[in-house]
C-alpha positions in Angstrom: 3.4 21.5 21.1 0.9 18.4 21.1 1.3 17.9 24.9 -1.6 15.1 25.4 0.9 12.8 23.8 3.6 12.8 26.8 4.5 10.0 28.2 2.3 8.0 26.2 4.5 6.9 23.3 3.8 3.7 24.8 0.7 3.5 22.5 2.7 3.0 19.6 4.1 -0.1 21.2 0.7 -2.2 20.3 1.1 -1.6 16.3 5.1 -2.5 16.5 4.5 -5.4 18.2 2.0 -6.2 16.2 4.3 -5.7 13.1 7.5 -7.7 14.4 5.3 -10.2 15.2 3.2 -10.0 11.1 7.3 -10.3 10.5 9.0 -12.9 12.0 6.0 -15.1 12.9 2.9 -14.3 10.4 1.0 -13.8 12.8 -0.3 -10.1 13.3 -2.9 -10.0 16.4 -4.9 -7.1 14.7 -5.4 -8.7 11.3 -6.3 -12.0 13.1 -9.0 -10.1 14.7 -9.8 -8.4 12.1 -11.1 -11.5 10.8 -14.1 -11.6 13.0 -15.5 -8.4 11.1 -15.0 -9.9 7.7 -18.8 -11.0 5.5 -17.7 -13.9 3.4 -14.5 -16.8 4.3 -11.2 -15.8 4.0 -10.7 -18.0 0.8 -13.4 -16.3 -0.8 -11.3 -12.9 -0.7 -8.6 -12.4 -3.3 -5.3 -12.7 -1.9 -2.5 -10.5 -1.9 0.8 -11.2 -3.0 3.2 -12.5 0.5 6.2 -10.5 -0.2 4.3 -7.1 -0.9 2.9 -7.3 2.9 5.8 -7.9 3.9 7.7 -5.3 2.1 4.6 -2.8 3.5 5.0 -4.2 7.1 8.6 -3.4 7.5 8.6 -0.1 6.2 5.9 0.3 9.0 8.0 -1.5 11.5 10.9 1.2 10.9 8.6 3.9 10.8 6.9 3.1 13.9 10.3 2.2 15.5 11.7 5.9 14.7 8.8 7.1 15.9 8.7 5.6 19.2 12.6 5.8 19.9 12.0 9.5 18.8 9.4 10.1 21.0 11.6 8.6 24.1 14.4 10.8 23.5 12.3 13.7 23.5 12.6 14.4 19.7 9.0 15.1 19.7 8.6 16.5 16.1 10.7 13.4 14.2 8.3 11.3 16.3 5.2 12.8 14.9 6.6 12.8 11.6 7.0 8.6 11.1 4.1 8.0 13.4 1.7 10.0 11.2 3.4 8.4 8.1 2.3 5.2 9.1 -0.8 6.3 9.9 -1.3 8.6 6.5 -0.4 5.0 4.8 -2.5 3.1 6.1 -5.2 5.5 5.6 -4.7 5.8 1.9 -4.5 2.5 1.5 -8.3 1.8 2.9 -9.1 4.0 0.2 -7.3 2.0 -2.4 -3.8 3.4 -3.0 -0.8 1.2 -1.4 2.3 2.9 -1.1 4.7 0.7 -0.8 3.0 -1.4 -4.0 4.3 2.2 -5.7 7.9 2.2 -4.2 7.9 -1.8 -5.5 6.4 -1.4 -8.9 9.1 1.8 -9.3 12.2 -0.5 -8.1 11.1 -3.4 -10.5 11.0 -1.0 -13.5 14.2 0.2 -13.1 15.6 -3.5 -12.5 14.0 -4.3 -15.5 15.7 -1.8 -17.5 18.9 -2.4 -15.9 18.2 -6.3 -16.3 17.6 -5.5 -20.0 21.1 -4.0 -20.3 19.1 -0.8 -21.4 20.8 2.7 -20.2 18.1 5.3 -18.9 18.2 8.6 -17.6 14.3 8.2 -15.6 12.0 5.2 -15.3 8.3 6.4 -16.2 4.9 4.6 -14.8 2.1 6.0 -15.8 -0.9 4.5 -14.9 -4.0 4.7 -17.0 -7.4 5.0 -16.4 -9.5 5.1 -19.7 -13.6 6.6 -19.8 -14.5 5.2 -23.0 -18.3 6.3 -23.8 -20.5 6.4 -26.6 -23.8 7.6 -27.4 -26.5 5.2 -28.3 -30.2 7.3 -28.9 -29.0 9.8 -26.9 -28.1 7.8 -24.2 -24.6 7.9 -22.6 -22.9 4.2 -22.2 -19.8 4.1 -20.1 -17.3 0.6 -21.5 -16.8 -1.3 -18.2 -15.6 -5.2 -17.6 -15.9 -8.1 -15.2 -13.4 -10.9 -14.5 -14.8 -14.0 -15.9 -12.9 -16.2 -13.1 -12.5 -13.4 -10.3 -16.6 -12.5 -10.1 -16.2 -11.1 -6.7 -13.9 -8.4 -8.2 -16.9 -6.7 -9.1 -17.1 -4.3 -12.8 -14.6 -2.0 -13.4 -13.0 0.2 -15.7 -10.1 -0.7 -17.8 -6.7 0.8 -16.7 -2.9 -0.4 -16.7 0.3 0.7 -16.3 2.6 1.7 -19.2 6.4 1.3 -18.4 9.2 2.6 -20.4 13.4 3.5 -19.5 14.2 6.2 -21.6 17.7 5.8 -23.6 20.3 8.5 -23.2 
């Protein structure tokens, strides 16, 4: 099974590296190049928050690290299995749904409830995404928003995140 990929695992050596070095040093080669291929500066770009990238890196770092240990020892099917992880992550995060922002936002809510002295038996998140319309002479409006200080953010449509620990 998948027989191209023999003794080739050293591929997955360029996006460890890459990784360890986003981890200890902060500096990650392919986001520095990745630069180059941005349209406005850097500053202009809203930031994300340090300690989720780094949270997201090293679960890629592990993953990639299985996979490539996996892949020496011959345990061919564990290796596709994180490889393909990393890559399924990263791919649903170009279309706008990060992962390890989940597994974060999941652990907080349950700190919180724990923090709170509350008892639970499940943490719920629910996000929300709201379509609120109405018809003006028979024309269909759809309620969106801007940022007032974050124009580059664009218009969107209201949404949150309800959070609740359920008492036993």
């Amino acid at each position: 099974m998948f027989t191209w990929m023999t003794h080739q695992e050293w591929l997955l050596l360029f996006p460890l590296i890459s990784g360890l070095l986003g981890l200890l040093f902060h500096f990650h080669p392919v986001m520095r190049a990745a630069k180059f291929f941005l349209r406005k500066e850097p500053s202009e770009y809203i930031p994300e928050d340090d300690a989720q990238q780094q949270f997201n890196q090293t679960i890629a770092v592990i993953c990639l690290s299985i996979g490539y240990v996996s892949f020496l020892a011959g345990w061919t099917k564990i290796a596709y299995v994180f490889t393909l992880l990393v890559a399924l992550a990263a791919f649903v995060a170009i279309l706008g749904f990060c992962i390890g922002c989940f597994i974060v936002k999941k652990i907080q809510a349950k700190l919180d409830c724990l923090n709170k002295g509350e008892s639970y038996i499940n943490i719920h998140v629910k996000e929300v995404l709201a379509y609120i319309i109405r018809n003006v002479h028979h024309t269909w409006e759809l309620l969106v928003f801007e940022h007032q200080n974050i124009p580059e953010a664009g218009i969107q449509i209201p949404g949150g995140i309800f959070e609740s620990c359920d008492r036993d």
